[in-house]
C-alpha positions, -999 to 999 in steps of 0.1 A, spaced: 743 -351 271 723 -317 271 687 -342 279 706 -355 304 715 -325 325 679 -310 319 666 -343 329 688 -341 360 683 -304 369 645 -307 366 636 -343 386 668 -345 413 653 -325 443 622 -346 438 642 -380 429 659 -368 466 629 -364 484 616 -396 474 645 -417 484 645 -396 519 607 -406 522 623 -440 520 660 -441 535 653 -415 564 688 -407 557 704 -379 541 736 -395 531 720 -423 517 696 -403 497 722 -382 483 741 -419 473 707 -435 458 696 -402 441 737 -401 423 732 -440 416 696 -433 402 704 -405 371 736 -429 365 715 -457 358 691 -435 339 716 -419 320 728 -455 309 689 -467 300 676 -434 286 673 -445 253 653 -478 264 629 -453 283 592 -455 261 582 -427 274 547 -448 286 547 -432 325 562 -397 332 598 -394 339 593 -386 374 575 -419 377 603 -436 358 630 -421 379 611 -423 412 610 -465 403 647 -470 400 652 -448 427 632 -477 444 649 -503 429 683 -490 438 671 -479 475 663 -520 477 692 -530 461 716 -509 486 694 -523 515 698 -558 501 740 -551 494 743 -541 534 725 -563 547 699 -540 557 668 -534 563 649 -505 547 635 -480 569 597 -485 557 597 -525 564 604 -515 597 567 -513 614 568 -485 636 556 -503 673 561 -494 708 587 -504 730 563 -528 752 554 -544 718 563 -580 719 589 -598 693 561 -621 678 538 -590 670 571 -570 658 575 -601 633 537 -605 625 537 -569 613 571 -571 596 553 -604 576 528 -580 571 543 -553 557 560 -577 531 526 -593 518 515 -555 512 545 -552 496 543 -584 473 507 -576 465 519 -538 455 544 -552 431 519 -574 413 489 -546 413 489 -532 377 493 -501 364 483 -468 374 471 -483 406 504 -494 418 524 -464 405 497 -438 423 500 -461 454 539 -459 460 536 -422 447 512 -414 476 525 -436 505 562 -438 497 566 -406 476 546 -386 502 533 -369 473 498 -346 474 473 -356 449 475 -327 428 513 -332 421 503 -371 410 476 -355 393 503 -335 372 526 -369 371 502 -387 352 486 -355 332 454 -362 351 429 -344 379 432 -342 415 398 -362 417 415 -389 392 446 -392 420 421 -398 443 397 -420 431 429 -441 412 444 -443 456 416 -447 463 410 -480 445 446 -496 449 443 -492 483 409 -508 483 423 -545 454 455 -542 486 430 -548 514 408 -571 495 436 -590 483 451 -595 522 411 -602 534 414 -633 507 446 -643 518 437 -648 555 404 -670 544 
């Protein structure tokens, strides 16, 4: 019980900020962040310790975000493409198709690429704290971004050939 409360103590505020990066909401952050260290709590002893906590935590904080979206009927917040109000429906829907193929292709990029990805973009995370994530350096953080975001554009170039 005692790994438990250090565990949540140490990672909530940045399990929170996370989930806010994705919700835009506070109450809904607060609700995923509770769900998240319950579900954690009830799969710590399946956790291999092969990615950092934060990493682990951050990923069913995901998960869970989705699954509340998916529950009510929502949408999340970051599927929504941020367009203009003279924007027409069929490019609001082209770029809502678009964000979902880079989403598809981000679930099927392998490890660390995918992890360093969603910690950058969706974490809003500076490359020095992914550096410490992953017990790496800065220039590792970058270079590792770097290259995931680099297999995602190749990936949707090959898809539109």
């Amino acid at each position: 019980m005692k790994q438990v409360e250090a565990l949540y103590n140490t990672y909530f505020h940045d399990v929170f900020l996370f989930v806010m990066s994705l919700s835009k909401n506070e109450d809904v952050a607060e609700e995923i962040t509770q769900e998240t260290f319950f579900k954690a709590m009830k799969s710590l002893s399946k956790f291999k310790g092969d990615c950092d906590v934060r990493v682990w935590l951050c990923q069913i904080a995901k998960n869970t975000y989705y699954n509340h979206c998916t529950r009510s009927k929502q949408v999340c917040v970051d599927e929504i493409p941020e367009t203009a109000s003279t924007v027409s429906l069929a490019d609001q829907l082209e770029d809502a198709q678009q964000t979902m193929k880079i989403h598809h292709i981000l679930h099927e990029l392998g490890d660390p690429y995918k992890e360093v990805f969603t910690l950058r973009v969706f974490g809003e995370l500076s490359f020095r704290q992914i550096a410490e994530v992953f017990g790496k350096t800065e220039s590792w953080a970058r270079v590792t971004f770097h290259r995931a975001k680099l297999k995602i554009i190749d990936t949707l170039e090959e898809e539109t050939k």
